[in-house]
N, C-alpha and C positions, 0 to 999 in steps of 0.2 A: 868790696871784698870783706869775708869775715877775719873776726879776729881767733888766730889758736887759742888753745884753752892756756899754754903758758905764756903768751905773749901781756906784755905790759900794754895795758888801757891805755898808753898815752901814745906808745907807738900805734895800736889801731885809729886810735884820733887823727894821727899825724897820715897816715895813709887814707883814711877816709877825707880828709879834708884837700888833699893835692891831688886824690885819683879823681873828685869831686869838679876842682877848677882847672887844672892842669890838663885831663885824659891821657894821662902817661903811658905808650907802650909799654916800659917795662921802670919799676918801683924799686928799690932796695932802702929796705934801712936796717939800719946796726946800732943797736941801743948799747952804747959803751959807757954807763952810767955807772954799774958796778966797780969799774976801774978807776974813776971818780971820787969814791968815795971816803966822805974828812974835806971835800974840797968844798970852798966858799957854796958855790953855787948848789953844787949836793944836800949839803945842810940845808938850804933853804924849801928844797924838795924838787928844783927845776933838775929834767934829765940832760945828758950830753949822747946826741944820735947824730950818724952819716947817711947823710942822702942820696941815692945816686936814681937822679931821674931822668928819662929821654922823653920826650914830647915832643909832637909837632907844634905845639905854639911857640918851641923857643927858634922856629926857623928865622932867621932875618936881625935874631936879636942878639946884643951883644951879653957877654959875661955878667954885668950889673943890671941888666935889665932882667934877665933870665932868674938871679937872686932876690931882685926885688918880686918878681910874680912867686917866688916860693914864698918867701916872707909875709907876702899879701893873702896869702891862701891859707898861708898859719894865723895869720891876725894875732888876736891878743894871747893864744897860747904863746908866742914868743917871750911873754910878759912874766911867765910863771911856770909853766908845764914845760918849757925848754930853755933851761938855761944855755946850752951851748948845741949850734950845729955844723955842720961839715956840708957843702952842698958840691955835687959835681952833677951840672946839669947841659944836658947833652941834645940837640935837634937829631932825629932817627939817623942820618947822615955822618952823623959824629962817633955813633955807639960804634 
């Protein structure tokens, strides 16, 4: 998926990297970083985004398994590029 012309680089990172391992029917994210802002993690430049993804890989799988495959698909952007996220992740069944 491209990125808009005002959408922050880091949210198209964040979507090219989960549409990449994940195959998500359907993607949302909410860069809530401006609201953020003065907070520890802001100053250091990491953003704070909500996730809301549905995929068929998370059928079968529990609540912490389902996080950890987000996690594992952000890798080391978790490290810097995202300081805080929100995840609600959903098998197509759930949406």
């Amino acid at each position: 998926m491209s990125q808009t012309a005002t959408e922050d680089p880091r949210v198209g990172m964040i979507r090219e990297r989960l549409t990449q391992a994940l195959r998500p029917e359907r993607l949302e994210i909410v860069d809530e970083t401006a609201r953020h802002a003065g907070h520890e993690g802001a100053r250091a430049g990491g953003g704070h985004y909500i996730v809301t993804i549905v995929s068929p890989l998370f059928e079968g799988k529990r609540l912490i398994e389902r996080h950890r495959m987000v996690y594992d698909a952000l890798g080391e952007a978790m490290q810097k590029e995202i300081h805080a996220l929100s995840i609600k992740a959903l098998a197509p069944g759930e949406a």
